[in-house]
C-alpha positions as CSV (number, residue, x, y, z in Angstrom):
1,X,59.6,-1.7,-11.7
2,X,59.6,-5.4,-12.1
3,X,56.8,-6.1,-9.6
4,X,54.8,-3.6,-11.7
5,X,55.7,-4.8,-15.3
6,X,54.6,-8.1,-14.2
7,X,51.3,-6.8,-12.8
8,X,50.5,-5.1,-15.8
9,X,51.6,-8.4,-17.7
10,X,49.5,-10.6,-15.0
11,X,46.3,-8.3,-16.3
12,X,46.8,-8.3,-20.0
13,X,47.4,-12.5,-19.6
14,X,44.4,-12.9,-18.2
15,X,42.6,-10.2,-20.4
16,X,44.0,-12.5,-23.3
17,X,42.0,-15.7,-21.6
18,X,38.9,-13.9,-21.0
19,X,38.7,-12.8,-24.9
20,X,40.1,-16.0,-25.8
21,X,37.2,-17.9,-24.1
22,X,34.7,-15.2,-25.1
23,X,35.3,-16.2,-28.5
24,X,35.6,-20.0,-28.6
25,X,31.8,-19.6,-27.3
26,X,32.7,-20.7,-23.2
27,X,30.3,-18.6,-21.9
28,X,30.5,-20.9,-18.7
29,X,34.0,-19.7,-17.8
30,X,33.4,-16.0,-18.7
31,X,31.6,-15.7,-15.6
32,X,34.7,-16.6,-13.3
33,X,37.5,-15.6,-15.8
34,X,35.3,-11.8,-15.4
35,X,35.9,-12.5,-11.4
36,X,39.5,-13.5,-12.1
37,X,40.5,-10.7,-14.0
38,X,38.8,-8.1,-11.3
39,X,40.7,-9.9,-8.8
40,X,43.7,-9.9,-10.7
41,X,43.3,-6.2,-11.7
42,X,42.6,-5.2,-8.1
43,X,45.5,-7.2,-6.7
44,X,47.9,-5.7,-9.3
45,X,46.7,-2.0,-8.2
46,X,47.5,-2.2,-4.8
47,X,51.0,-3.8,-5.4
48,X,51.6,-0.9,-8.0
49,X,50.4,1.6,-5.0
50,X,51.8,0.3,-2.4
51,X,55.8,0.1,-3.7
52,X,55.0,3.7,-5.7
53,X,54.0,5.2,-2.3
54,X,57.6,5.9,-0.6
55,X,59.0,7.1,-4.3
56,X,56.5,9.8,-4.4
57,X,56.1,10.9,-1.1
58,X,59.8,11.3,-1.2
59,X,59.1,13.2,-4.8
60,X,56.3,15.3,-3.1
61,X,58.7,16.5,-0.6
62,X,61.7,17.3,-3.1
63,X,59.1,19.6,-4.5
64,X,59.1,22.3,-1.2
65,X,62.8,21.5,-0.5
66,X,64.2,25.3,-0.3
67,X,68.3,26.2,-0.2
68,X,69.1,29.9,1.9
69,X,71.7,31.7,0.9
70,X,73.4,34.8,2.4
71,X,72.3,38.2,1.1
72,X,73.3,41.4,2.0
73,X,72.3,41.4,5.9
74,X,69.5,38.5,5.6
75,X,69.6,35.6,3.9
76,X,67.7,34.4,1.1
77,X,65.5,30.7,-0.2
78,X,65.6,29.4,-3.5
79,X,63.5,26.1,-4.5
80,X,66.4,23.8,-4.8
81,X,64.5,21.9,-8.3
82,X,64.1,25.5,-10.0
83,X,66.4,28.2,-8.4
84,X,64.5,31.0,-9.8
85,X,61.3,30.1,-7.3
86,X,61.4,32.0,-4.2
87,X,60.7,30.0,-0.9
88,X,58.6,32.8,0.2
89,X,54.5,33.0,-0.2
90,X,54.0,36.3,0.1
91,X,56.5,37.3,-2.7
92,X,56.3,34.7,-5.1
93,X,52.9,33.5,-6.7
94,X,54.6,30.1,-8.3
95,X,55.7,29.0,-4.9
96,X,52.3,29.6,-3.3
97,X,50.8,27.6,-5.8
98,X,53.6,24.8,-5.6
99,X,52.5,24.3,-1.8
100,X,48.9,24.1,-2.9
101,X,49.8,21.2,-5.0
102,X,52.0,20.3,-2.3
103,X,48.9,19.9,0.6
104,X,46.6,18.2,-2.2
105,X,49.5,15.5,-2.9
106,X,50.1,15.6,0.8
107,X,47.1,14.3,1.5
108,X,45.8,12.1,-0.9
109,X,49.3,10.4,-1.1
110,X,50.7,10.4,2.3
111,X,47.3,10.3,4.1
112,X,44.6,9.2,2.2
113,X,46.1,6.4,0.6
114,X,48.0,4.4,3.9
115,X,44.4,5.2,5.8
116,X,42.8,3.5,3.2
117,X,45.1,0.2,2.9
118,X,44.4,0.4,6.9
119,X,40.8,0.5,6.3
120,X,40.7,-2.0,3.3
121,X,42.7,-4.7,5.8
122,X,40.4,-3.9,8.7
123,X,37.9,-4.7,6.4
124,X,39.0,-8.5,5.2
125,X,40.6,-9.1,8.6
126,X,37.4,-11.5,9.4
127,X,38.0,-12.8,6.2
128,X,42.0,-13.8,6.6
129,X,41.5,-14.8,10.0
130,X,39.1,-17.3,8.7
131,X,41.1,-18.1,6.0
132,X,38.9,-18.0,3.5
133,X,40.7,-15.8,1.3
């Protein structure tokens, strides 16, 4: 929470310079405070992302987590976060859309957004080796 509380702050700060020198005429510095504040922006995203990323998956899993209990010769699943969900797809419609949601957040969460922290590093690698970023 603090890391994203002071990205947020980190944007509106320099937000609050780019206005600030908009209107004391600087056009000069607009140009790199514009750069700064994309930089900025972009940097405070994937902070943001990247610690939010174990509390959700963990939050899109809770979601399917079922509980059996013993019935009268078989057993039974309840979803544990509302007990009067099913676990089974073919009886209960709310539980077959639950593990739609379930795949979608699956895999833009889980998959989509590691691959593409793996891609965007692949991509500056040339520029960190370098050290020019």
């Amino acid at each position: 929470i603090i890391v994203l509380v002071g990205a947020i702050v980190g944007s509106f700060y320099k937000a609050y310079q780019i206005n600030r020198s908009y209107c004391l005429g600087v056009n000069d510095q607009l140009v790199s405070n514009t750069s700064q504040l994309k930089r900025w922006t972009i940097y405070g995203a994937i902070v943001v992302i990247y610690f939010a990323i174990p509390t959700v998956s963990r939050s899109i899993f809770d979601a399917i987590k079922c509980r059996a209990f013993d019935d009268f010769g078989g057993s039974v699943s309840y979803l544990l976060v509302n007990m009067k969900i099913k676990c089974d797809r073919t009886e209960d419609g709310a539980y077959r859309n639950i593990l739609a949601l379930f795949w979608v957040l699956f895999t833009v969460w889980i998959v989509l957004i590691p691959s593409s922290f793996f891609a965007l590093l692949t991509y500056i690698h040339p520029s960190v080796q370098s050290k020019s970023i």
